[in-house]
C-alpha positions as CSV (number, residue, x, y, z in Angstrom):
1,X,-10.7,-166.9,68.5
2,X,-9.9,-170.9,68.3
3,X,-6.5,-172.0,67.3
4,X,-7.3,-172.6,63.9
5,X,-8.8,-169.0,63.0
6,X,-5.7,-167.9,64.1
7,X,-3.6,-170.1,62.3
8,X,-5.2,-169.1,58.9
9,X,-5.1,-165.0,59.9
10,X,-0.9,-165.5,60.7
11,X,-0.6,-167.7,57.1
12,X,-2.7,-165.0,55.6
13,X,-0.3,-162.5,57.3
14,X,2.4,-164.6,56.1
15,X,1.4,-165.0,52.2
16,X,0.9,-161.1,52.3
17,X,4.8,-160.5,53.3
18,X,5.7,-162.5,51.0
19,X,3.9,-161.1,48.2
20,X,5.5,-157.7,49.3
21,X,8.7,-158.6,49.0
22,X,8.2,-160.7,45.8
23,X,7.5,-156.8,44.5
24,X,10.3,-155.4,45.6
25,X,12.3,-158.1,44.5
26,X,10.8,-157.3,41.3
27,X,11.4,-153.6,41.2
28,X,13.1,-151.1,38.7
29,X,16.9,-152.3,40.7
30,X,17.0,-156.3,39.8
31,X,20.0,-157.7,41.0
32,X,21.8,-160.6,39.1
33,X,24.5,-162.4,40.4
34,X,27.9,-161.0,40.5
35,X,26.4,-158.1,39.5
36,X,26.7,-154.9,41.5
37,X,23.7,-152.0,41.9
38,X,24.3,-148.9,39.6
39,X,23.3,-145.9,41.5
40,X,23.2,-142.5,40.2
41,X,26.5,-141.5,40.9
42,X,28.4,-144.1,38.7
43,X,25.8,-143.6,35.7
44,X,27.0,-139.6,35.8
45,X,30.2,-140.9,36.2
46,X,29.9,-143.2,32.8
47,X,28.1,-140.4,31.1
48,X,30.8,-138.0,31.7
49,X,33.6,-141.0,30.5
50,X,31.4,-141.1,27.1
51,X,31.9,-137.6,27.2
52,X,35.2,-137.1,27.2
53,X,35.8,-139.7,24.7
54,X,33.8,-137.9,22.1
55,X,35.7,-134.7,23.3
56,X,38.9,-136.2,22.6
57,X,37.6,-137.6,19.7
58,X,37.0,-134.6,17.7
59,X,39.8,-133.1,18.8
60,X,42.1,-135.8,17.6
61,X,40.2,-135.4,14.5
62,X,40.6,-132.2,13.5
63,X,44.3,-132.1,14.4
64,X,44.2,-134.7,12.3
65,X,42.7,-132.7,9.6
66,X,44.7,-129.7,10.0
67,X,47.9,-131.8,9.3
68,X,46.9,-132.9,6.5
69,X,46.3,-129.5,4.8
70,X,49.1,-128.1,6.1
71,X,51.1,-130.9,5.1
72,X,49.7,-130.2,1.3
73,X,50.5,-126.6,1.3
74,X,53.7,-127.0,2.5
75,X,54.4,-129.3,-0.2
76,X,53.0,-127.2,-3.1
77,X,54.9,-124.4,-1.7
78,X,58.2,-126.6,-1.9
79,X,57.7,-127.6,-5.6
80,X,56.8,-123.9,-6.4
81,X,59.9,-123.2,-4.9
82,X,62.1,-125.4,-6.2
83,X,61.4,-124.4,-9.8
84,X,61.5,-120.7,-8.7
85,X,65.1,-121.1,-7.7
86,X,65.9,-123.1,-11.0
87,X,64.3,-120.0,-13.0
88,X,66.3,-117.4,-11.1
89,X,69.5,-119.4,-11.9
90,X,68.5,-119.0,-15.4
91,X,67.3,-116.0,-15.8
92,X,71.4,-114.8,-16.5
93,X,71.7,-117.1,-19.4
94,X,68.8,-115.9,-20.9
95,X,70.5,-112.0,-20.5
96,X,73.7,-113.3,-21.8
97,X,71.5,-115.0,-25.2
98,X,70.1,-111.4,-25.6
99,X,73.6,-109.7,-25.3
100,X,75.1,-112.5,-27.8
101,X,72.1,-111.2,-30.2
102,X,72.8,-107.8,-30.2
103,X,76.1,-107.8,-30.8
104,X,76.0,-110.5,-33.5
105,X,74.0,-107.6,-35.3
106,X,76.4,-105.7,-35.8
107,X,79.1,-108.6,-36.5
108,X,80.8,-109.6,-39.8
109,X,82.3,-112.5,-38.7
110,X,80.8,-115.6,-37.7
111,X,83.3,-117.4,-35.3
112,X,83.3,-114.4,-33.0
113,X,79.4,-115.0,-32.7
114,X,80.0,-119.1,-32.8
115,X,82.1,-118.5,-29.4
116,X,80.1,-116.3,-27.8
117,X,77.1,-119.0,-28.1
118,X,79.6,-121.3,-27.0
119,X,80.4,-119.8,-24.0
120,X,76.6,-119.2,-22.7
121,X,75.8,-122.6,-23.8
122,X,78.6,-124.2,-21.3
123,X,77.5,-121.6,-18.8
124,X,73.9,-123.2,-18.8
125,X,75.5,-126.5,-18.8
126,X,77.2,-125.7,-15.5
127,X,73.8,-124.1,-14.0
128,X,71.9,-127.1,-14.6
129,X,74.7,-130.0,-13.7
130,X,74.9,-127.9,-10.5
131,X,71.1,-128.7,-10.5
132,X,71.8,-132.5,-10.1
133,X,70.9,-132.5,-14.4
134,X,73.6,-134.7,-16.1
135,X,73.4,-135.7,-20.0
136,X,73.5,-139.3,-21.0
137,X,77.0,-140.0,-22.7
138,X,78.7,-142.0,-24.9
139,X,75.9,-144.3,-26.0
140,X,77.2,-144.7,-29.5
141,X,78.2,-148.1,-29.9
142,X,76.8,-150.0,-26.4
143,X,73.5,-151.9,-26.6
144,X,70.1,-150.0,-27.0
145,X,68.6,-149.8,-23.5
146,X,64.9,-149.3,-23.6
147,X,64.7,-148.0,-19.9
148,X,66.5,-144.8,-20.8
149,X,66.1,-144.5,-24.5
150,X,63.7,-144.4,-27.8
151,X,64.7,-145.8,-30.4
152,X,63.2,-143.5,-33.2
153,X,64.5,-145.7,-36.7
154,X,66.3,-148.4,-37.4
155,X,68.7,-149.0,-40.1
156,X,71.1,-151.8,-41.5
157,X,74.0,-152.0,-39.3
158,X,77.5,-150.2,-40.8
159,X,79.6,-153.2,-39.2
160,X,78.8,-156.9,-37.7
161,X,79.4,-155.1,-34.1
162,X,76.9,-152.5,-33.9
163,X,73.7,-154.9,-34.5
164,X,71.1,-154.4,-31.8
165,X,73.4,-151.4,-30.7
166,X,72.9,-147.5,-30.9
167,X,74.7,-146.3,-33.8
168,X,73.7,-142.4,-33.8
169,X,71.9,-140.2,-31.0
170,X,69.6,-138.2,-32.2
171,X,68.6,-136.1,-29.4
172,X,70.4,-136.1,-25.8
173,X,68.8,-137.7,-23.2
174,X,68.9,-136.5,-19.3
175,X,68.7,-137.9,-16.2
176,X,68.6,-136.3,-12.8
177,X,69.9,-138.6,-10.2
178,X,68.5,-142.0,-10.7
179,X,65.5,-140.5,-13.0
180,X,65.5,-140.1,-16.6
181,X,63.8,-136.5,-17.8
182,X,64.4,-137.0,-21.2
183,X,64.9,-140.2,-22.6
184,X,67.5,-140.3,-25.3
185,X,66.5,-140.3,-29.3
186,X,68.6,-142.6,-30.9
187,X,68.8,-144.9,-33.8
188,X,69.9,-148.7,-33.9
189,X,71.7,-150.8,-36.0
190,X,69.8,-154.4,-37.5
């Protein structure tokens, strides 16, 4: 073989190694700078991360979910509750009304009865002020309030002072703590 036959084989021998690595280079695995080779090992490794986070996930969720029923129940068993003491507390006024019945029946006289209604009436009026229930007082003659009563008529005023003010209550208003229940009935002078 001359010199330039075998020149030409070792560039063809050359171009071929080339081309092999060029494939390889080119393979599944590219490498980009910075960049470091996943194997196997880290992808089971990310899988299981991914798993674990959907695990928690769901569990997070439905403890979520079960405090929130459970927080409902609890609080329609408290207002079921709360009315159910109210109602036991009453249930002795209601006894002492049928007692006060039967004995007016056989009563003559009417201030015997008139006291007995008295005293079961302030006995109810105790059980619900113990209850936090207080009635709106003395609004005769201060100004007419729409936040905590309704004014039902209006008539011409009996005096110069009680225009724009309440000059007779009608029916009672209540309020329990800061809330009114029953906003008072009342009726204004003009």
């Amino acid at each position: 073989m001359n010199n330039k036959e075998q020149v030409d084989q070792e560039m063809n021998l050359k171009d071929e190694n080339i081309n092999e690595e060029t494939v390889e280079n080119t393979s599944s695995e590219v490498n980009f700078e910075g960049e470091e080779p996943k194997t196997d090992s880290e992808e089971n490794k990310l899988e299981y991360e991914i798993a674990d986070l959907k695990d928690k996930y769901l569990r997070l969720y439905s403890d979520f979910e079960n405090y929130r029923k459970r927080t409902a129940k609890e609080r329609l068993d408290l207002i079921s509750t709360a009315s159910e003491e109210v109602l036991k507390d009453l249930i002795p006024v209601v006894d002492d009304f049928e007692r006060a019945f039967k004995a007016s029946e056989n009563e003559v006289e009417g201030s015997k009865v008139r006291e007995g209604n008295l005293l079961i009436f302030q006995k109810l009026v105790k059980i619900l002020g113990s209850k936090g229930l207080k009635p709106m007082d003395d609004l005769v003659g201060k100004p007419f309030d729409p936040e905590t009563q309704e004014a039902i008529t209006q008539i011409p005023a009996p005096n110069e002072a009680l225009k724009g003010k309440v000059v007779d209550v009608i029916e009672q208003g209540y309020v329990l703590g800061d809330k009114v229940v029953r906003y008072a009935k009342v009726v204004t002078g003009a």
